[in-house]
C-alpha positions as CSV (number, residue, x, y, z in Angstrom):
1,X,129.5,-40.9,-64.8
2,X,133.0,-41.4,-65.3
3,X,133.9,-42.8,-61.8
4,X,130.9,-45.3,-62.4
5,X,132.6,-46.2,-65.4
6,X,135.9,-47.1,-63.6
7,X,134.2,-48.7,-60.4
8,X,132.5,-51.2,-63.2
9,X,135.7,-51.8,-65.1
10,X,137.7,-52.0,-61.7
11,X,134.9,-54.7,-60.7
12,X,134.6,-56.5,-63.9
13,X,138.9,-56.9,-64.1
14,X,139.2,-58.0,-60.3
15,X,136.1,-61.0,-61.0
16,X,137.9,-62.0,-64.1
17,X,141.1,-62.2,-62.4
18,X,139.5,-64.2,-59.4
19,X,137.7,-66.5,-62.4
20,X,140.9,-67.0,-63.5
21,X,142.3,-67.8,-60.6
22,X,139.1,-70.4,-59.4
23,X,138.6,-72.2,-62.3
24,X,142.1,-72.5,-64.2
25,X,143.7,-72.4,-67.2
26,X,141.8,-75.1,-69.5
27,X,143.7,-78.2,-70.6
28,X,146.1,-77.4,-72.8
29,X,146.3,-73.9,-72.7
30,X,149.9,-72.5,-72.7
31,X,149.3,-69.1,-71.7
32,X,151.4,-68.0,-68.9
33,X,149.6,-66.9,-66.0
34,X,152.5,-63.9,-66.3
35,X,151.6,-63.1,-69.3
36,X,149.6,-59.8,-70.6
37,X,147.3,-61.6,-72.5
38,X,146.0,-63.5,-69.0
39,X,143.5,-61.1,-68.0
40,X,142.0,-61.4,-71.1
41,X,141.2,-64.9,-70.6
42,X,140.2,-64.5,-67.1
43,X,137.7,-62.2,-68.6
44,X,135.9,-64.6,-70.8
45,X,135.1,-66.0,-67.2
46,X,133.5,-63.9,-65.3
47,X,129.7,-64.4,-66.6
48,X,129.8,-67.6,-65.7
49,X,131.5,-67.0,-62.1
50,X,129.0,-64.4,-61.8
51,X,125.8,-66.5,-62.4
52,X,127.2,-68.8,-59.8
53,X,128.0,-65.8,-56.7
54,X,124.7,-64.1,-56.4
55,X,126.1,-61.7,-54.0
56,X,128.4,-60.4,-57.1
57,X,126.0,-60.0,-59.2
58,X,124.0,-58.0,-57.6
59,X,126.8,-55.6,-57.1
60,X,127.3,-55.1,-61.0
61,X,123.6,-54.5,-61.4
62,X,123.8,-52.1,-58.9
63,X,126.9,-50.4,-60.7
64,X,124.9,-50.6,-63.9
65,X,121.8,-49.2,-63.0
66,X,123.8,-46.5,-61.4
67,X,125.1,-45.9,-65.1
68,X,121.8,-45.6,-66.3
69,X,121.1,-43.2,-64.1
70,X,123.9,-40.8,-65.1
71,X,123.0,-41.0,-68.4
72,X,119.2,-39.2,-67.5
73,X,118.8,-35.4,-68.6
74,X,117.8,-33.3,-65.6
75,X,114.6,-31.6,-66.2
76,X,114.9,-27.8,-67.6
77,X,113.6,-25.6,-64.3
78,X,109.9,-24.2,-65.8
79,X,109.8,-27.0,-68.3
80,X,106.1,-28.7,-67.9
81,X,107.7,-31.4,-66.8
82,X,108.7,-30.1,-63.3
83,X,106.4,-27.2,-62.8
84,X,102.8,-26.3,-63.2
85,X,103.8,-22.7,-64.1
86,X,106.6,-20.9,-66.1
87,X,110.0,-19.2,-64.7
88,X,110.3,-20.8,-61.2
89,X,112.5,-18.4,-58.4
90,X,114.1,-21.7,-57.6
91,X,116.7,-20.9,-55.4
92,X,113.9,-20.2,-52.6
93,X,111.1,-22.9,-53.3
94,X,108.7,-24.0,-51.5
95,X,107.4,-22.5,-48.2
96,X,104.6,-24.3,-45.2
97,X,103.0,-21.6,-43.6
98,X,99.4,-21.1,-41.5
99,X,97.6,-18.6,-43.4
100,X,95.3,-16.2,-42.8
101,X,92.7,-13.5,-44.7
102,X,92.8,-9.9,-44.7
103,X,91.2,-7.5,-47.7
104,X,91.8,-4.0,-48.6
105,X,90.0,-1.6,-46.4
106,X,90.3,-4.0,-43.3
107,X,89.6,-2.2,-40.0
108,X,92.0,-2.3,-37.1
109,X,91.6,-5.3,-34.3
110,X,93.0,-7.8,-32.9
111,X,93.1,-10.2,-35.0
112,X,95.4,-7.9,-37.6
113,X,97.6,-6.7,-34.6
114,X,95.4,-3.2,-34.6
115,X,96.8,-2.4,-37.9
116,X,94.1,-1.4,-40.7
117,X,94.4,-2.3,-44.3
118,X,93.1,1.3,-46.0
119,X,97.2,1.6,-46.9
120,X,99.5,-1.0,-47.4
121,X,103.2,-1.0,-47.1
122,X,103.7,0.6,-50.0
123,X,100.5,2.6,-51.0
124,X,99.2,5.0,-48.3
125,X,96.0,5.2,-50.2
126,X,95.7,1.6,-50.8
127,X,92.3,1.4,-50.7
128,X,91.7,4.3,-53.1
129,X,93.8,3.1,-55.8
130,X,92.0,-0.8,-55.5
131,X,88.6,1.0,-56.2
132,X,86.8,0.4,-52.6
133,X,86.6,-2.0,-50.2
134,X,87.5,-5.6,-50.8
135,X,84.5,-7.0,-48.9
136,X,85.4,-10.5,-48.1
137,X,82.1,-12.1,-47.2
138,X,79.8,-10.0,-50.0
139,X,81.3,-12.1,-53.4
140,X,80.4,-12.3,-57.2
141,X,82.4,-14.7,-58.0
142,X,86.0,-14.0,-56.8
143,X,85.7,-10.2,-56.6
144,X,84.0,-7.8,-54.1
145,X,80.6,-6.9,-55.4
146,X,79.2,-3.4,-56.7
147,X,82.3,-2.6,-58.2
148,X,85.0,-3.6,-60.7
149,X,88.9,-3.4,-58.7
150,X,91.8,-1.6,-60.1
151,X,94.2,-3.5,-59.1
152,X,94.3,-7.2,-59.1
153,X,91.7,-8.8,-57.0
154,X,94.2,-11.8,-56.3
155,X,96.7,-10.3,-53.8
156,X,99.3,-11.6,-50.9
157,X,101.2,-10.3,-48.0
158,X,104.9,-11.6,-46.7
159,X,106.4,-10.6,-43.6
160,X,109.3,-8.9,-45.7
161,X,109.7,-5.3,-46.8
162,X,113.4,-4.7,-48.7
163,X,112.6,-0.7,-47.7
164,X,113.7,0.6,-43.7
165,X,111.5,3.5,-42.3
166,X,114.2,6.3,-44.1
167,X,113.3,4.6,-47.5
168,X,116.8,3.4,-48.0
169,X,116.7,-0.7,-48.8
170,X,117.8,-2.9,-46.0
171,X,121.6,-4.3,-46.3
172,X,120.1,-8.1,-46.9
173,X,117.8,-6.5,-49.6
174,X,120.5,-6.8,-52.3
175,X,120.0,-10.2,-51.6
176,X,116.9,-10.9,-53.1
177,X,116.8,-12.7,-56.6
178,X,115.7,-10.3,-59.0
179,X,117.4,-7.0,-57.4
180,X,118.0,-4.5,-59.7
181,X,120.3,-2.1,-58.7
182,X,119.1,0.7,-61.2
183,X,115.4,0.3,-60.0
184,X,113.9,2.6,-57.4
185,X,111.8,2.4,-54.4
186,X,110.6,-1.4,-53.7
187,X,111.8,-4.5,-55.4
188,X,109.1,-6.6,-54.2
189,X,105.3,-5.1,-54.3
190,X,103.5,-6.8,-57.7
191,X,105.6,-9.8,-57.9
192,X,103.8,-13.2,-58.1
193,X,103.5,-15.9,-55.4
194,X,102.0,-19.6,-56.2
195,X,100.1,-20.5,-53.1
196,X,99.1,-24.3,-53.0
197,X,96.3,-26.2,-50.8
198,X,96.6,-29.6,-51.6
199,X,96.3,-30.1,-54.9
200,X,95.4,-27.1,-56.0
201,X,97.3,-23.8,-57.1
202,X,96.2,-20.0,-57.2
203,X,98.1,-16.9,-57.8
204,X,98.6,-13.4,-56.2
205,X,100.5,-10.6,-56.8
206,X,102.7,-9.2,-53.1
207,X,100.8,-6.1,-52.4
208,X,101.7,-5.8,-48.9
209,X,103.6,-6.7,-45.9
210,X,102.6,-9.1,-43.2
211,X,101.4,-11.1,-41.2
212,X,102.7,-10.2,-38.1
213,X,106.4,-8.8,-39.5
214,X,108.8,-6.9,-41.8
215,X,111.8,-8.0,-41.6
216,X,111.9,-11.9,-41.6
217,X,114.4,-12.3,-45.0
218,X,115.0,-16.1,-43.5
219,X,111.6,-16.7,-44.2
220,X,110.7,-15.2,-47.4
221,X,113.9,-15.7,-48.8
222,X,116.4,-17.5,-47.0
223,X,116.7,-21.3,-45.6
224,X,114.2,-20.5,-43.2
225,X,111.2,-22.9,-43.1
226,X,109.1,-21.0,-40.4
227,X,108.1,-17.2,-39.8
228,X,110.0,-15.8,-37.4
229,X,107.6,-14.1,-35.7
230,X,105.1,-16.2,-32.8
231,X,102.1,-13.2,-32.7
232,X,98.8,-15.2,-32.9
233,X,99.3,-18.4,-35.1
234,X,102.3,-17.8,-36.1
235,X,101.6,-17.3,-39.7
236,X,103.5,-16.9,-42.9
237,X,101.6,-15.1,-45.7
238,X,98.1,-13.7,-45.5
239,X,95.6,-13.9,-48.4
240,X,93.2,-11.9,-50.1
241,X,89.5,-13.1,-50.5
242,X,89.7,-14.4,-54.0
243,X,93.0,-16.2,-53.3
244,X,91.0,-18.2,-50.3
245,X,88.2,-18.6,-52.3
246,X,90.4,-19.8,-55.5
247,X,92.0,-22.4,-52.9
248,X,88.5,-23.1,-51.1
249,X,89.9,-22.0,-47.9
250,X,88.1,-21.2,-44.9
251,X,90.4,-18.9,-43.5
252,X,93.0,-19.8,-41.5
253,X,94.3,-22.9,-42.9
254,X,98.0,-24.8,-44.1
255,X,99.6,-23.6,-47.2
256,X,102.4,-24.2,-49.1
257,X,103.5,-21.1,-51.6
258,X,107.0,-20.3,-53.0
259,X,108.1,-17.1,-55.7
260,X,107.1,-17.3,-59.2
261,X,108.2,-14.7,-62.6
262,X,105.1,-15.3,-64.7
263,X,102.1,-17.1,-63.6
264,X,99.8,-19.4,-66.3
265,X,96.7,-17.9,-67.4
266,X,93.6,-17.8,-64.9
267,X,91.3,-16.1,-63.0
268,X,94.4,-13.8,-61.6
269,X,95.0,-12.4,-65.0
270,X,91.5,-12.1,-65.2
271,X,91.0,-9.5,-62.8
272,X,93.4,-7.5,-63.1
């Protein structure tokens, strides 16, 4: 804001001094042009030599609104002015990816890469500890049906895992946003992700890695705004069956998601 100031100042002085210069002392006047007192005169000028350039004019309204503009507050990140949901990982926002569906309990095939879902990245007994199998065309209402999950119904997967086959944590892992050094074993399974089709928002909690990858930090973290990996579609997060459903997807469609801290109440908390 202060160089605006001086840019308008530096403006204002130079047309007063050309004022001056154009139009003359009036009759009578016994001011020196040497004098200090000149460019106080000149100034009295310069509205009405700017009414007459239209060229200069413009500039100063340009400098002025540019003023104005300085003057604004930037919005508070997680204020409910410039997000839908509290505590915004902002350093990473927002992610396009082609997702795809896969449940707890998924069999092997091709379309998973002839990887099955019973465990996750993180849980070898995945599907024990969500209650059963995740059925994703047998519904009542955004859960599977005939029983009541353990774990949150509304879950994701990123092609990510901070943990390397000796459970150490990768070197880039110390990276990630909310690392905490005197935490043990994964930084990342339970955290939330806002997912976005259109106009709409859902959220999930990372409960396992994937699609199609496990080490694509770029992606889930970086400046990266692709997946890495080229298997199938090429997609960049995988949903559960109430996230599609919560989005009205039919399965493999265009998303947009990025990190959250604390999602806003909904079906998500719900379920839990």
């Amino acid at each position: 804001m202060y160089n605006a100031h001086v840019r308008l100042l530096l403006l204002l002085f130079g047309l007063g001094l050309m004022a001056y210069l154009m139009v003359g002392r009036p009759a009578g006047d016994s001011i020196p042009a040497s004098s200090p007192v000149a460019p106080v005169r000149a100034l009295k000028d310069t509205e009405r030599v700017l009414k007459k350039v239209g060229e200069e004019q413009e500039k100063r309204n340009e400098l002025l609104d540019e003023l104005l503009e300085n003057k604004k507050e930037p919005a508070s990140v997680g204020s409910a002015s410039s997000v839908s949901s509290p505590s915004i990982i902002d350093s990473v926002g927002w992610k396009k990816a082609t997702a795809t569906v896969f449940w707890v309990g998924e069999a092997a095939g091709e379309d998973n890469g002839q990887i099955h879902n019973r465990s996750s990245a993180w849980d070898v007994e995945w599907e024990k500890s969500f209650g059963g199998y995740d059925d994703p065309d047998t519904r009542c209402g955004f859960l599977p049906c005939g029983f009541q999950p353990r774990l949150n119904a509304f879950y994701v997967a990123l092609p990510y895992n901070d943990i390397n086959d000796a459970g150490a944590y990768k070197p880039e892992a110390r990276l990630i946003p909310w690392f905490d050094a005197q935490k043990t074993g994964t930084q990342l399974e339970g955290r939330w992700i806002e997912v976005r089709a259109g106009e709409v928002s859902c959220f999930g909690q990372w409960y396992d890695v994937g699609p199609f990858g496990e080490d694509d930090y770029g992606y889930v973290f970086g400046s990266s705004t692709s997946p890495a990996s080229r298997m199938g579609v090429s997609a960049g997060i995988d949903l559960s069956p109430a996230v599609r459903d919560c989005l009205g997807l039919d399965g493999l469609d265009v998303v947009t998601w990025r990190h959250v801290d604390t999602p806003p109440p909904g079906p998500w908390i719900r379920t839990q």
